[in-house]
C-alpha positions as CSV (number, residue, x, y, z in Angstrom):
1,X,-12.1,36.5,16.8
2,X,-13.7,38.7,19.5
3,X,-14.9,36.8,22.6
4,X,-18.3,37.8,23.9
5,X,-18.5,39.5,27.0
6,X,-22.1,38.7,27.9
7,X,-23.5,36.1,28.5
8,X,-25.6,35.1,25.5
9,X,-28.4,32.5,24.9
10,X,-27.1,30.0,22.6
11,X,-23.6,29.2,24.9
12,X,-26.3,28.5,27.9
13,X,-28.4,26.2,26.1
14,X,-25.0,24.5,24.6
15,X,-24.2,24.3,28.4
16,X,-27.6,22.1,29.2
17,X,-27.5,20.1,26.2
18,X,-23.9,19.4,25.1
19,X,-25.3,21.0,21.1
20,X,-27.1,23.5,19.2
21,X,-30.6,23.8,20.4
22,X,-33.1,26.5,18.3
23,X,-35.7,27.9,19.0
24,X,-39.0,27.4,16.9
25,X,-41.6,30.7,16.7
26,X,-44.7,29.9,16.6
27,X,-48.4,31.6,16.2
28,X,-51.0,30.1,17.9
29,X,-53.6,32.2,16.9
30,X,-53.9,34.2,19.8
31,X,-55.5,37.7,20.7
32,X,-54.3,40.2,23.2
33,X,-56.3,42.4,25.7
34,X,-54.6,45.3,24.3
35,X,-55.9,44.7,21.0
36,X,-59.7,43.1,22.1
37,X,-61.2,46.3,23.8
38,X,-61.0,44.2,27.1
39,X,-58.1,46.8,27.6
40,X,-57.9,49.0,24.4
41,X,-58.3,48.2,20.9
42,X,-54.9,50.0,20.0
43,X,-52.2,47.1,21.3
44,X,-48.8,49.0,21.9
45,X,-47.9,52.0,19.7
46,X,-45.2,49.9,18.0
47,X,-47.1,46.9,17.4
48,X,-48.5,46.3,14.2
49,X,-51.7,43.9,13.5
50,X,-50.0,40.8,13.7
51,X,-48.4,41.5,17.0
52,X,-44.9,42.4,15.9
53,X,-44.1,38.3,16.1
54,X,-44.0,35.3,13.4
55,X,-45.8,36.7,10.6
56,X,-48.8,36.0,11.3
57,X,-48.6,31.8,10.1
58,X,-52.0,31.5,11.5
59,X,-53.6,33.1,8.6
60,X,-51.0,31.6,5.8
61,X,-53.2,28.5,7.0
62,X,-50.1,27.0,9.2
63,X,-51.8,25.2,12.2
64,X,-49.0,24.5,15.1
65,X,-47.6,21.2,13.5
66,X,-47.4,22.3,10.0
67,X,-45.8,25.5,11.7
68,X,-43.1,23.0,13.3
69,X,-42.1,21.0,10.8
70,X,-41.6,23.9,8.9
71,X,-39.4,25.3,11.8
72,X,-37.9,22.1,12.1
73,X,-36.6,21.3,8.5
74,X,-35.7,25.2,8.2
75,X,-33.3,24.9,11.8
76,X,-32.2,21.4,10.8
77,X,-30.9,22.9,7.5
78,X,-29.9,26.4,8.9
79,X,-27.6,25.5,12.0
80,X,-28.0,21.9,11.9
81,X,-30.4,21.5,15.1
82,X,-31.7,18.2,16.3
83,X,-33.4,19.7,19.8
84,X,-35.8,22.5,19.3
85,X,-37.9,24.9,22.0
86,X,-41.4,25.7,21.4
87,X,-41.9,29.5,21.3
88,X,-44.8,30.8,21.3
89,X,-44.1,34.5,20.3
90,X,-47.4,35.9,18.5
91,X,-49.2,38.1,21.0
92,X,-50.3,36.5,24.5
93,X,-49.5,33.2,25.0
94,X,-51.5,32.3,28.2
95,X,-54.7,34.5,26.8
96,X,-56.9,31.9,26.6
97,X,-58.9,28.8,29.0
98,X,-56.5,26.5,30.7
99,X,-57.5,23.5,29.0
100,X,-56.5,25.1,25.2
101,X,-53.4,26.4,26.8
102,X,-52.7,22.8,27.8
103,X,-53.8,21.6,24.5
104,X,-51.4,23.4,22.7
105,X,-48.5,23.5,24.6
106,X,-48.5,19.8,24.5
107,X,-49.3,19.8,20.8
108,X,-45.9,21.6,20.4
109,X,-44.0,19.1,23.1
110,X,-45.1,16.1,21.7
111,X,-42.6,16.2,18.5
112,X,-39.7,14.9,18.5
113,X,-36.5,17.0,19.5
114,X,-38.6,19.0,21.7
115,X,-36.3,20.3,24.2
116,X,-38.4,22.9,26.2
117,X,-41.3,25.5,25.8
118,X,-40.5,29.2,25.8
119,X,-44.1,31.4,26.1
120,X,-44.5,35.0,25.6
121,X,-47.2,37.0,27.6
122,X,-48.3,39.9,29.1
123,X,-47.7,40.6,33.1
124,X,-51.5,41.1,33.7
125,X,-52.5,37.7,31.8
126,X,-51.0,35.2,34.2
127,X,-52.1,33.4,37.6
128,X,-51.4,30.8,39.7
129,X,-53.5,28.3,37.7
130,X,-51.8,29.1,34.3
131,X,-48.0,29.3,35.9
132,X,-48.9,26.0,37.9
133,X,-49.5,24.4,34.3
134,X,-46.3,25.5,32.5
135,X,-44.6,24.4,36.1
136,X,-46.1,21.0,35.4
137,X,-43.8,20.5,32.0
138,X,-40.8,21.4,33.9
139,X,-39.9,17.5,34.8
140,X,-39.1,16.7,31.2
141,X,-38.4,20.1,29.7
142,X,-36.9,23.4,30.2
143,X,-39.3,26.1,30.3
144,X,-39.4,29.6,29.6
145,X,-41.6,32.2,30.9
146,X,-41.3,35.3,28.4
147,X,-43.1,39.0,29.9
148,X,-42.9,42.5,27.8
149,X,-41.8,45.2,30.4
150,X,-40.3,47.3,27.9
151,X,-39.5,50.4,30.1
152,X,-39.3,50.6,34.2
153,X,-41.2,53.9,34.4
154,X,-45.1,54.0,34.6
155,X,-44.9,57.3,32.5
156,X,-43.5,55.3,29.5
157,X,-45.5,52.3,29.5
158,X,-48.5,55.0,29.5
159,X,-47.4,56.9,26.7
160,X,-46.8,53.4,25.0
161,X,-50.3,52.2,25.6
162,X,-49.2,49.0,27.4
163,X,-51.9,48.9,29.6
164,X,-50.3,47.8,32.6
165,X,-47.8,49.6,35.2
166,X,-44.2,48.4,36.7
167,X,-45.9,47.1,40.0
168,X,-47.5,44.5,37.2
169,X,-44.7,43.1,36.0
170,X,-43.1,42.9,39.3
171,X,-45.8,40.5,40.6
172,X,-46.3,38.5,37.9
173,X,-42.1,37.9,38.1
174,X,-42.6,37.0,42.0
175,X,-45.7,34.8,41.0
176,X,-43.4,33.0,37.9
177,X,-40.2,32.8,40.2
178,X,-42.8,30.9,43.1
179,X,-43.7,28.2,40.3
180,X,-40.0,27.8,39.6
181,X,-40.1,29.1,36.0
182,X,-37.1,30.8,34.0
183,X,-38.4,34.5,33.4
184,X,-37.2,36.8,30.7
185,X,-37.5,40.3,30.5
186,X,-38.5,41.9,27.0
187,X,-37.3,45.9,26.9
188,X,-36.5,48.1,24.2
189,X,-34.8,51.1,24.0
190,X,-35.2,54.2,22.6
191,X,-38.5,54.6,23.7
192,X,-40.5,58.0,23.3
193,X,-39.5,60.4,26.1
194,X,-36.9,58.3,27.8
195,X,-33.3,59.4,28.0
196,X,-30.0,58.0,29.0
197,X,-30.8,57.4,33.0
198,X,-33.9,56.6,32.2
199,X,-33.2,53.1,30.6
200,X,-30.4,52.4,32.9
201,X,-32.9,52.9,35.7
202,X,-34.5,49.9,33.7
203,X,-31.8,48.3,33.4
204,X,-31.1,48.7,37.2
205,X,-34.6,47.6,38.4
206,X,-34.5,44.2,36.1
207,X,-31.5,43.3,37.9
208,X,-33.0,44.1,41.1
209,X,-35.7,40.7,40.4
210,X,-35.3,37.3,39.9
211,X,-35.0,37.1,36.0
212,X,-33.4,34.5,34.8
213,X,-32.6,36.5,31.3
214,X,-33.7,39.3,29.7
215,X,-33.9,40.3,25.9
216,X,-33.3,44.1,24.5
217,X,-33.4,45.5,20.7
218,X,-34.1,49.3,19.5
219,X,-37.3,50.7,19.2
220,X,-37.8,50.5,15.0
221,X,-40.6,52.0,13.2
222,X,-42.7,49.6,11.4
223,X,-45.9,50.2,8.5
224,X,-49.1,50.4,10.2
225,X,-48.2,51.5,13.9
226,X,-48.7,55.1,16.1
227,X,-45.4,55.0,16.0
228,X,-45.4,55.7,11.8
229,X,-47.5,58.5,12.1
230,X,-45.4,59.8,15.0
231,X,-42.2,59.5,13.3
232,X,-44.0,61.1,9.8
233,X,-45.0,63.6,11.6
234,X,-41.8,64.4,13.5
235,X,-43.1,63.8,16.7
236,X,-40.1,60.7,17.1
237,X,-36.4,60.3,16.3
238,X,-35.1,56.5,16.4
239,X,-31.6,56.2,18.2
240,X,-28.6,56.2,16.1
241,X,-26.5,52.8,15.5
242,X,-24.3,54.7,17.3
243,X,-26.7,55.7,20.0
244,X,-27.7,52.3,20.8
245,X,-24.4,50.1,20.7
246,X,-23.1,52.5,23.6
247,X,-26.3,52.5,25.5
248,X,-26.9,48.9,25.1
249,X,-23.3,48.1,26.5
250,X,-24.2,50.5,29.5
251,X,-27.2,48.4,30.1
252,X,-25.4,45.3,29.8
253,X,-23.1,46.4,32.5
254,X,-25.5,46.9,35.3
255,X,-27.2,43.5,34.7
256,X,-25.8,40.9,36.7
257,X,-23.2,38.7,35.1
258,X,-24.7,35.4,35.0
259,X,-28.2,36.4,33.7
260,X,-28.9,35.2,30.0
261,X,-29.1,37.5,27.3
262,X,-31.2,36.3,25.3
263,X,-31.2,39.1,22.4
264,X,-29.2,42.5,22.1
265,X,-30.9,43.5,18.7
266,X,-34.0,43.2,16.6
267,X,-35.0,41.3,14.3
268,X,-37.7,43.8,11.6
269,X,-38.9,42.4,8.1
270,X,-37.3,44.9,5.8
271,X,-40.6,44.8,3.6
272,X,-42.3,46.4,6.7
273,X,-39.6,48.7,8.4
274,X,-39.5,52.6,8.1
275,X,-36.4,53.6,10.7
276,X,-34.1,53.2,11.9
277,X,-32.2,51.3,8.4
278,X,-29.6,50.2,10.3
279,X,-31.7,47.4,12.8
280,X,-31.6,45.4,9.4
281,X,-27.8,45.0,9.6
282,X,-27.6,42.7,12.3
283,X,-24.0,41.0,11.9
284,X,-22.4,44.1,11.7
285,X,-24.6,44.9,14.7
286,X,-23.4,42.8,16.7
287,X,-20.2,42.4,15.0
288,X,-19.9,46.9,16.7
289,X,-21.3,45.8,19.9
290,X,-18.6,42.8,20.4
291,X,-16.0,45.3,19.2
292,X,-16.9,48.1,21.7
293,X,-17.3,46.3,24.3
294,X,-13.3,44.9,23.7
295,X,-12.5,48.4,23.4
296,X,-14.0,50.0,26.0
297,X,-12.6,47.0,28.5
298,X,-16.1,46.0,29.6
299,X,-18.3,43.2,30.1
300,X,-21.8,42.2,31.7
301,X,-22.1,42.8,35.1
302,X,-18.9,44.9,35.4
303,X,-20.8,47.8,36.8
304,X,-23.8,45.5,39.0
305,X,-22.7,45.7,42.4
306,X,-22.1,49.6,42.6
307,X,-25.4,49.6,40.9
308,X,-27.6,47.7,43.6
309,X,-25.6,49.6,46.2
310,X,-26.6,52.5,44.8
């Protein structure tokens, strides 16, 4: 058996808590700016109507307990998990008064097993008053701040329709690191218009910041995004397997060593995918990327230090 050579998620939270911990997704019910018109009415090129997250469980009528019990009983059977974190992955998870936000993130801590609280949000939807409440669960839980850069140039995240710039993202990590919280990065690669040195300057600037961990997959073409008709058209071509276990691995290496990696591929319903196949294959993902990674002699961080000198 291969040892890993990054640093993944489950061997740090096995380091806190001494077991397996598992994280619950959950759907809220949330909008997004993107999506509202208070930005654009679009969302992100790759993001279908349900926000690319859980499934949408709000509409199968799941409120958030019903949600985690069904997390719960699907973990405890799955990996046999007794300590759960509260992820709140559908859309933007802070898009919404401070008292609801508070309402349902304690909703979600109250159960039993509840380990921490992981949110995912948009750089331009936090502030002081919603980072000093997720601060405030931090005496009795671990908690995660999760923000989607996707891409370190501002010509990208334009051609993406994210609706914010890099200078975003980099103050809402400063603002998140002030309050103490964990902060993960979200990026993809593959991205339209972005070669090779493009993404490693992404991967370059992320480890220029405080972030605690960072999570990376493919960009994969799903049913009911730009991003269909651009690839039906022939306007996109998704990165081979190939493509993306060396690219990855590069990316990996200019990160430093001790931050988190928290995912290194994605995770599309196969009902809903259109490209790249092979993102549904994620054991023998993986399985390539741990093998490479032996045989090319490398590991995280092994290239970090030339790469901030640089």
């Amino acid at each position: 058996m291969l040892l890993k050579r990054y640093r993944d998620y489950n061997t740090y939270l096995r380091e806190i808590f001494g077991e397996r911990v598992q994280k619950i997704p959950l759907d809220a019910g949330f909008s997004c700016p993107n999506r509202d018109g208070t930005i654009s009415s679009q969302g992100c090129i790759y993001c279908d109507s349900r926000g690319s997250g859980t499934g949408a469980m709000i509409d199968r009528g799941l409120g958030i307990e019903e949600q985690i019990a069904e997390g719960k009983e699907f973990a405890g059977k799955r990996y046999n998990a007794r300590k759960f974190i509260a992820y709140f992955q559908s859309f933007t998870n802070t898009y919404a008064p401070l008292s609801q936000l508070n309402d349902i993130y304690q909703t979600a801590l109250n159960h039993k097993g509840m380990a921490g609280l992981s949110v995912g949000t948009r750089p331009d939807c936090v502030d002081d008053d919603v980072l000093s409440l997720l601060s405030s669960f931090k005496k009795d839980y671990i908690v995660w701040i999760e923000y989607g850069l996707q891409s370190a140039h501002d010509i990208t995240l334009s051609k993406i329709n994210r609706g914010h710039d890099v200078a975003c993202f980099e103050k809402a990590v400063l603002m998140a690191k002030k309050h103490d919280l964990e902060i993960c990065a979200h990026v993809i690669l593959g991205l339209p218009g972005e070669d090779h040195e493009m993404m490693m300057d992404t991967a370059r600037f992320i480890a220029s910041l405080p972030i605690t961990g960072v999570k990376i997959h493919s960009l994969y073409v799903t049913r009911g995004t730009v991003m269909a008709d651009l690839y039906k058209n022939g306007d996109y071509a998704c990165l081979s397997r190939e493509e993306y276990v060396e690219t990855l691995i590069d990316f990996l290496e200019v990160l430093p060593p001790e931050m988190i990696v928290q995912r290194i591929t994605g995770d599309a319903k196969a009902s809903e995918l259109i490209a790249p196949l092979w993102v549904l294959e994620k054991p023998r993902n993986i399985g390539m990327i741990n093998k490479r990674m032996e045989e090319r002699d490398t590991w995280q961080g092994k290239k970090h230090i030339q790469s901030i000198a640089a």
